[in-house]
C-alpha positions as CSV (number, residue, x, y, z in Angstrom):
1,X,-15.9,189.6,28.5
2,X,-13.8,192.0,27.4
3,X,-9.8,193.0,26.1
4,X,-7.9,196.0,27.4
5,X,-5.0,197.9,25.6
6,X,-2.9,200.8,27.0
7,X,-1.9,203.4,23.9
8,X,1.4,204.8,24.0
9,X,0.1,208.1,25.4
10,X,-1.9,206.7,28.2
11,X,-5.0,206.4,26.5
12,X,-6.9,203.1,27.7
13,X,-8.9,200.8,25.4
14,X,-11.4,198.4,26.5
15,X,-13.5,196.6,24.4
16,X,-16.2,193.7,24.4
17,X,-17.4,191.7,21.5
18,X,-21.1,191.5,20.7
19,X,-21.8,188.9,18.3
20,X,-25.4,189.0,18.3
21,X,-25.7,192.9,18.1
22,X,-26.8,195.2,15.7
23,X,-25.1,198.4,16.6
24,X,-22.1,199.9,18.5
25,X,-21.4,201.7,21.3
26,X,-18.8,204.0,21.5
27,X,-17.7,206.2,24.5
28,X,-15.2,208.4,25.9
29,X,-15.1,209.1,29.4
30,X,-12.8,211.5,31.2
31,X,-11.6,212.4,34.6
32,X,-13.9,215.9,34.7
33,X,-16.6,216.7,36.9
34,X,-17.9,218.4,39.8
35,X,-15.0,217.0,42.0
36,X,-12.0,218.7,40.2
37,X,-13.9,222.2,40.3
38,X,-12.9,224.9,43.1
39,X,-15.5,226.7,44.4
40,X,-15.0,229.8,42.0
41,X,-15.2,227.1,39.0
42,X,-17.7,225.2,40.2
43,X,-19.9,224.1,36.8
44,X,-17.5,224.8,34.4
45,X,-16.6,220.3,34.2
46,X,-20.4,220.9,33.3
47,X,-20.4,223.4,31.0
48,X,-17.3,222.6,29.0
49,X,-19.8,219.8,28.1
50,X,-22.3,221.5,26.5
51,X,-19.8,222.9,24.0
52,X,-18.2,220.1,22.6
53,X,-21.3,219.7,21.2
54,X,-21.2,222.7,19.6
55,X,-18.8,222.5,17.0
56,X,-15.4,221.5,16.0
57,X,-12.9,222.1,13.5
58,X,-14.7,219.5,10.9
59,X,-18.1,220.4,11.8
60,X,-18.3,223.6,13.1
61,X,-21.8,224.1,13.6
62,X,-24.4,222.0,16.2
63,X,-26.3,221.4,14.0
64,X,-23.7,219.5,11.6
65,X,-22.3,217.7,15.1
66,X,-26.1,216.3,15.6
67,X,-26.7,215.5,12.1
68,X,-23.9,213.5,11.3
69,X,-24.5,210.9,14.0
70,X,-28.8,211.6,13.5
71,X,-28.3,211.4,9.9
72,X,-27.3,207.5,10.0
73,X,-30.4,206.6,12.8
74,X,-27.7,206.4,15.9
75,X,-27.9,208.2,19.1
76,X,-25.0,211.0,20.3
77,X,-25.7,212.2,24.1
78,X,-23.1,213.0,26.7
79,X,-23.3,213.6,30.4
80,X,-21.3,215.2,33.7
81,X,-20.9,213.9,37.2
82,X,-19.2,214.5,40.4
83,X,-16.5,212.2,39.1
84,X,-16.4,211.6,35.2
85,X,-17.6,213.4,31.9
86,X,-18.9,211.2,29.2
87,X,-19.6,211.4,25.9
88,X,-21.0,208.5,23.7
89,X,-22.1,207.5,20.6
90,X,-24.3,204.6,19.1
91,X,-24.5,203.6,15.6
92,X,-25.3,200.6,13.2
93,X,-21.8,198.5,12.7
94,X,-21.3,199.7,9.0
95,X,-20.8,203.5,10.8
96,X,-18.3,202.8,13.9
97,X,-15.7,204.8,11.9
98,X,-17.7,207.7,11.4
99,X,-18.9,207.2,15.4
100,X,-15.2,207.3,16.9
101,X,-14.6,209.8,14.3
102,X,-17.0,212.3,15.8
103,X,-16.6,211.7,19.3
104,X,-12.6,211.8,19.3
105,X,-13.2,215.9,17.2
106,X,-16.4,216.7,19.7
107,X,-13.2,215.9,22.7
108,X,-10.2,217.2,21.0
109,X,-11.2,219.2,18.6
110,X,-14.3,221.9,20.0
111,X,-14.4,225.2,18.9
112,X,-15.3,226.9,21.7
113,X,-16.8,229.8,19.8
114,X,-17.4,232.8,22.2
115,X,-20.5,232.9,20.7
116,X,-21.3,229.7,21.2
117,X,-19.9,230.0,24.8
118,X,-22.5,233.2,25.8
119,X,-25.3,231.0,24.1
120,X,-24.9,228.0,26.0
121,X,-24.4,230.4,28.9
122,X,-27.5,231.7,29.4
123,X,-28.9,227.9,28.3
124,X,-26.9,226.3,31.6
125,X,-28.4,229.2,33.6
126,X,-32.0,228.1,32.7
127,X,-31.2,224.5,33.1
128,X,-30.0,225.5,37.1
129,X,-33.5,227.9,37.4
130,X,-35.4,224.4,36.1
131,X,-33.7,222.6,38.5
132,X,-34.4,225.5,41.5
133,X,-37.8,225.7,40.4
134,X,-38.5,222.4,40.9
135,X,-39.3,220.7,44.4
136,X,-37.8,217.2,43.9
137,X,-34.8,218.3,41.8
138,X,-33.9,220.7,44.9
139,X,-33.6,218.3,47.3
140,X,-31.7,216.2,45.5
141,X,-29.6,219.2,45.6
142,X,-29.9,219.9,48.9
143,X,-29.3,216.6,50.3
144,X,-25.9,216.7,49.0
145,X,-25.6,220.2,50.4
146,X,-26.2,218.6,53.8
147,X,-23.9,215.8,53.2
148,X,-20.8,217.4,51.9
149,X,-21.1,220.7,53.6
150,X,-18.2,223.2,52.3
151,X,-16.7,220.7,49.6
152,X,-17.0,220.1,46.2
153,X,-18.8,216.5,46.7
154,X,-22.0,218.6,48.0
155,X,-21.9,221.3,45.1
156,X,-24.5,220.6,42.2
157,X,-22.5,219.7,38.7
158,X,-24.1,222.4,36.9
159,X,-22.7,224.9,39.5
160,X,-24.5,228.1,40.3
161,X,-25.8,231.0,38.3
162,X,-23.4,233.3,39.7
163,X,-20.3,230.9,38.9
164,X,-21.4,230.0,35.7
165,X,-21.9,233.9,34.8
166,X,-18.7,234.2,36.2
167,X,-16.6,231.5,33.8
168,X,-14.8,233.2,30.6
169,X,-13.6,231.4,27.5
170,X,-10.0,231.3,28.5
171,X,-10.5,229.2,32.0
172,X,-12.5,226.7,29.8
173,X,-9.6,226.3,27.5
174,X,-7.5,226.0,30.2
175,X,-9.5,222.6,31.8
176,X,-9.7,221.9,28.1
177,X,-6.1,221.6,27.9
178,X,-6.0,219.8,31.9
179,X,-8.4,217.2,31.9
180,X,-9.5,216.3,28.5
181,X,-6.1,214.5,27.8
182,X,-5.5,210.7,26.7
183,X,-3.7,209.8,30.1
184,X,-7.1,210.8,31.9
185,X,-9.5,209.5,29.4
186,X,-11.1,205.6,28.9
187,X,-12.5,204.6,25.6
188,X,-15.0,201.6,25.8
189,X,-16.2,199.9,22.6
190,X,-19.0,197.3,22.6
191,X,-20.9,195.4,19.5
192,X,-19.9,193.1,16.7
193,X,-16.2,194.5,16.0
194,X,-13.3,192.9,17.1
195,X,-10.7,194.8,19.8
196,X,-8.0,194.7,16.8
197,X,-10.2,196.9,14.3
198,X,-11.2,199.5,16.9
199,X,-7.3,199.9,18.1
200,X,-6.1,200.3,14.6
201,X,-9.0,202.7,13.8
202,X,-8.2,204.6,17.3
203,X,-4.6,204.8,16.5
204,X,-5.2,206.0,13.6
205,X,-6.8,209.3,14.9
206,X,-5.7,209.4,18.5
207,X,-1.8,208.6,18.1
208,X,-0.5,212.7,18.0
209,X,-2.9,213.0,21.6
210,X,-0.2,214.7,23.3
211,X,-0.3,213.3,27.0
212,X,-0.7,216.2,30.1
213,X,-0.6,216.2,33.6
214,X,-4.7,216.6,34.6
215,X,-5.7,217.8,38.5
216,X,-6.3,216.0,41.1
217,X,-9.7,215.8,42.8
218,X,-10.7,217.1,45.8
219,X,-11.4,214.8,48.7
220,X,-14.3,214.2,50.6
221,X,-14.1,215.5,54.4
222,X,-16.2,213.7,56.8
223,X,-16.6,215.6,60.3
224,X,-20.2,214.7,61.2
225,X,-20.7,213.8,64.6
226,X,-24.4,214.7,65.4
227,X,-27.8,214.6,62.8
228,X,-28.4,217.3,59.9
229,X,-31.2,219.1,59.0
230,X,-31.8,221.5,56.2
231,X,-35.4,222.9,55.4
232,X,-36.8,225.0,52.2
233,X,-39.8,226.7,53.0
234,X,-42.0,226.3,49.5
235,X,-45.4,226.7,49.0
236,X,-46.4,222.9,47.1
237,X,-49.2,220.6,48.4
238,X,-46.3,217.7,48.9
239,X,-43.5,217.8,51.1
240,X,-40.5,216.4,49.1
241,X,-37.4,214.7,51.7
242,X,-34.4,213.2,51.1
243,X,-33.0,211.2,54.1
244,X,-29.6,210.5,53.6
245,X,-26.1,208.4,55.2
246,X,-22.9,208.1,54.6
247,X,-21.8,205.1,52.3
248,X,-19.5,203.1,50.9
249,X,-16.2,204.0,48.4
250,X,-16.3,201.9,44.8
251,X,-13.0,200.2,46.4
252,X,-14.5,199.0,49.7
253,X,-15.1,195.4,49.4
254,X,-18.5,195.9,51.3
255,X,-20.3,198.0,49.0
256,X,-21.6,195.1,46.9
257,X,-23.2,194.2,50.4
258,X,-24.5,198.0,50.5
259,X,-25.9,197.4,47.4
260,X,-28.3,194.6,48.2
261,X,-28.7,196.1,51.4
262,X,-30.3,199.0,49.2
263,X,-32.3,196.7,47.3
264,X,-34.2,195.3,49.8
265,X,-34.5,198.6,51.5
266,X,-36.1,200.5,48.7
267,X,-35.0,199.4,45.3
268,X,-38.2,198.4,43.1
269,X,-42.1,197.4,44.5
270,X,-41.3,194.7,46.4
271,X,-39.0,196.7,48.9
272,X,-39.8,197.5,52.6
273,X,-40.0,200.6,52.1
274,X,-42.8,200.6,49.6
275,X,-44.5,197.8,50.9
276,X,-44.6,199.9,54.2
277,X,-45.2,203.2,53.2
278,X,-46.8,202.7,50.3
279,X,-48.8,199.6,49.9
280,X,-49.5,199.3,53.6
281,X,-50.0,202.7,54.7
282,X,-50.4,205.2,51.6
283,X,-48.1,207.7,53.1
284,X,-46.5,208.0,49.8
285,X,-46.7,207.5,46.0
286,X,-42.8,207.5,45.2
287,X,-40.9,206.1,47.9
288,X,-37.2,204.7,47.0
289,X,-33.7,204.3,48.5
290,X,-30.5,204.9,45.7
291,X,-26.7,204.4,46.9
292,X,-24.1,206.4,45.4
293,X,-20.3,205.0,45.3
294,X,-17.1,207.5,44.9
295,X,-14.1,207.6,45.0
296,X,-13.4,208.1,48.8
297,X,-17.1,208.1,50.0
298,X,-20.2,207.3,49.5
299,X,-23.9,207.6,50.1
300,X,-27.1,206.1,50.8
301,X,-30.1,208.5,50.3
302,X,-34.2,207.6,50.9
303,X,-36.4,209.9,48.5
304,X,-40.0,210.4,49.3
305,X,-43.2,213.1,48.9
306,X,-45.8,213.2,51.1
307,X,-48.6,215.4,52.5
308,X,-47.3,217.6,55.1
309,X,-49.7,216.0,57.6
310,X,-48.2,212.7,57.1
311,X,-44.3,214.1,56.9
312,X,-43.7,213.0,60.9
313,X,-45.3,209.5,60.5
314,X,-43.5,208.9,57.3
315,X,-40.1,209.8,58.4
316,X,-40.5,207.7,61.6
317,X,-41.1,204.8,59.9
318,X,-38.6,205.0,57.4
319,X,-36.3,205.2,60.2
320,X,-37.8,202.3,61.6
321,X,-36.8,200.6,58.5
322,X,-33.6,201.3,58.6
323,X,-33.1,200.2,62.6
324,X,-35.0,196.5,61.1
325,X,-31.8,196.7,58.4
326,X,-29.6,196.3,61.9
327,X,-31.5,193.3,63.3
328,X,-30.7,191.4,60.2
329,X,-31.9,190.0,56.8
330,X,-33.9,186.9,56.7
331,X,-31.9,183.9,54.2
332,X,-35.2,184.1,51.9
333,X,-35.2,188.0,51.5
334,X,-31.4,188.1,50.9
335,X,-32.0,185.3,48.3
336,X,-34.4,187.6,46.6
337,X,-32.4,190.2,46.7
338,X,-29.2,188.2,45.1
339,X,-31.4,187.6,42.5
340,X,-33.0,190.5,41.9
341,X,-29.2,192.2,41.5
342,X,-28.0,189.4,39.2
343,X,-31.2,189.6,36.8
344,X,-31.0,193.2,36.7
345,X,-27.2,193.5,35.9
346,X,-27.5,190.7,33.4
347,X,-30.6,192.4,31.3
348,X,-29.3,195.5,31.6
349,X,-25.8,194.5,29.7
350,X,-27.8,193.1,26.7
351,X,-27.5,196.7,25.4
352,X,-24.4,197.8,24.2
353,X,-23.9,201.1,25.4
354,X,-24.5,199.6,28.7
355,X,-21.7,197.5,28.2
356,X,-19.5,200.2,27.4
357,X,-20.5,202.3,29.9
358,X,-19.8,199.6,32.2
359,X,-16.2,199.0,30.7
360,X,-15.1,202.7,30.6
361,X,-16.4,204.3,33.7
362,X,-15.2,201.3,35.8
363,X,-11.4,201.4,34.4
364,X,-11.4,205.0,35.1
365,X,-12.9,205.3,38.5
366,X,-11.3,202.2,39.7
367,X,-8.3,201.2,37.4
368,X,-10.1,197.6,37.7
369,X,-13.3,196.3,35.7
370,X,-15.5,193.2,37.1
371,X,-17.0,190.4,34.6
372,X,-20.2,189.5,34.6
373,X,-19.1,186.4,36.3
374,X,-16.9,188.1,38.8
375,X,-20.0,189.9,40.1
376,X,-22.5,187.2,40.1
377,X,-20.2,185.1,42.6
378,X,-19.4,187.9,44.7
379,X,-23.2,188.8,45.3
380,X,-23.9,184.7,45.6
381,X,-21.1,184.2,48.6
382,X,-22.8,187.3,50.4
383,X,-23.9,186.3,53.7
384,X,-26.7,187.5,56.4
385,X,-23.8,188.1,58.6
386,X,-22.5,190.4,55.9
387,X,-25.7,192.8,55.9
388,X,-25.8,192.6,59.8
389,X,-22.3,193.9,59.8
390,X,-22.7,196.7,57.5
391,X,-26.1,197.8,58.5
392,X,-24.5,198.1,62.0
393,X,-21.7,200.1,61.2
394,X,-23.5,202.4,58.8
395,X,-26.3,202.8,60.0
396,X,-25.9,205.1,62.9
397,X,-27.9,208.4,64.6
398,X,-25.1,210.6,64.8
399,X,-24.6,210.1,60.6
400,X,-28.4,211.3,59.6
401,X,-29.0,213.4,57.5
402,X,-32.5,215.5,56.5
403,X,-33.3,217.5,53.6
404,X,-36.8,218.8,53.1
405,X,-38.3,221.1,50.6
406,X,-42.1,222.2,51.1
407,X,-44.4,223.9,53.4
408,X,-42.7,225.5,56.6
409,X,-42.0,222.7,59.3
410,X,-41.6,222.7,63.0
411,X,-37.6,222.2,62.3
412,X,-37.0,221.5,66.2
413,X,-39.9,219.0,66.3
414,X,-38.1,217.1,63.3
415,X,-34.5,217.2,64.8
416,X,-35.8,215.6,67.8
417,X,-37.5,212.7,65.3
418,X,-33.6,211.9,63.6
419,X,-32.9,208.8,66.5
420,X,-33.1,205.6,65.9
């Protein structure tokens, strides 16, 4: 499925070949985000991220960044998580030079312009008031908040308006120079190009990337031994909750038994939990599960909004749902759900950014990367036994968690509700 080459400088290369493609995908992906951040930087992983899209030393303006990669018809987007920065690129094949071209100046080669910096300032400030002023994006916040109490895992990626007001030019140059270096960076290449063309190309341009000695990242600290609850009193019509657990590490051999787990929990229309809340009893019209995998942790969160009337019965049975998860999975439901994760991960790397999101972020979160075949086998020798096993030890009282933003609640009422 793929070829992998190590650059002198530490710089890893993995590529797959994509006959029957039309364009390439190029991306860059580097150990920065919300987990190397103390407290006083929290954001700036974030932030930093904005402005290598804001000129470098061969197009110093935005707009020249955007219209060199818009000019051609491709696509140039970036993101930031707890755990990686990315930054990709995708182009019809007769461009890949000019894509690794500008990607390789938007990560080496930024600016910084202090006036670009105070700009895109007061731009990440508005994006954290967006996300404050809105009901469902806060909880999502807030569930983490509960979760990771204290630590950087719980901290929201964009930071706060007080830390990012706080951040000057020079301590972004400085996590510049830290993390965005070739020994902590991943470049994955998918389409109809060959792995020798792309390393000669990224050799070309990549060969004086001076190697550095990036942070570490902050671990996750798990001291939980009764059930959480945080409330936001906010005057909406819906009550929006997050009901979250501790997971699963991308190492641990039973996350891809999380995973399905998490499908037939609340992944897609045919899941318990939107049979039963939704179809059954109309408690809801978004009701989903999601599970989250880092490096030393992980997470298994339930999203819902409902009417504040119906926030006690909704809550107790979603947590009758996740009690049935211990009793075990029927062979016909777990077949489903085998299939269902199979289909998915097979349509979904038709595309080829997908494919080289898949290659890059997997080689640097986990130094390994699965084929397509690896991971169809190990979801087909997953067993009910399996899902018994880790609902059981997962799925535990003392480990909830409750995050709810809306009208006031009776906050005592709903503590004595998180038992199961």
């Amino acid at each position: 499925m793929y070829r992998r080459t190590v650059l002198p400088n530490g710089l890893r290369l993995l590529t797959s070949k994509m006959p029957q493609a039309y364009s390439i995908a190029v991306s860059f992906f580097l150990g920065a985000g919300s987990r190397y951040e103390s407290e006083a930087e929290a954001g700036i992983s974030h932030f930093l991220e904005h402005l290598c899209f804001k000129g470098n030393q061969r197009r110093p303006t935005p707009q020249e960044v955007a219209q060199a990669i818009e000019g051609v018809g491709g696509i140039l987007n970036g993101g930031t998580d707890k755990e990686l920065t990315a930054f990709w690129c995708k182009v019809t094949r007769p461009y890949f030079p000019l894509a690794l071209e500008v990607l390789n100046d938007m990560v080496r080669h930024s600016l910084l312009d202090p006036g670009e910096v105070e700009k895109e300032r007061q731009v990440i400030i508005n994006e954290i008031n967006s996300g404050l002023d809105s009901p469902s994006q806060r909880v999502d916040m807030l569930i983490d908040e509960v979760l990771w109490p204290g630590q950087a895992l719980g901290r929201d990626v964009a930071g706060s308006k007080e830390t990012v007001a706080a951040l000057s030019r020079q301590q972004l140059l400085d996590y510049l120079a830290a993390q965005y270096t070739p020994d902590n960076a991943v470049v994955g290449v998918a389409g109809d190009i060959d792995h020798e063309e792309v390393l000669a190309s990224l050799l070309d341009i990549v060969s004086d990337w001076p190697p550095g000695q990036p942070r570490p990242w902050y671990r996750a600290n798990d001291q939980q031994t009764r059930p959480q609850l945080r409330a936001e009193a906010r005057d909406t019509e819906l009550i929006h909750l997050c009901l979250g657990l501790r997971g699963l590490s991308h190492e641990h051999p039973d996350r891809f038994s999380l995973d399905l787990l998490n499908i037939i929990l609340g992944e897609g229309m045919s899941s318990r939990l939107f049979l039963e809340l939704r179809e059954r009893r109309g408690l809801a019209y978004d009701i989903h599960s999601f599970v989250s995998h880092y490096r030393d942790c992980g997470s298994v969160i339930i999203s819902a909004s409902v009417a504040p009337s119906n926030l006690e019965t909704a809550l107790s049975v979603i947590l009758e749902e996740l009690a049935r998860l211990r009793d075990g999975v029927p062979d016909d439901e777990l077949l489903r759900a085998k299939e269902q994760a199979k289909g998915r991960l097979l349509l979904r790397l038709e595309d080829t950014r997908a494919v080289a999101g898949w290659l890059g972020a997997q080689e640097l979160l986990t130094d390994h990367v699965y084929t397509v075949d690896e991971m169809l086998a190990i979801a087909d020798a997953i067993t009910p036994q399996d899902l018994r096993r880790v609902a059981g030890g997962l799925l535990v009282a003392e480990k909830l968690n409750l995050a709810v933003v809306g009208p006031a609640v009776n906050v005592e009422r709903l503590e004595t509700r998180l038992l199961f």
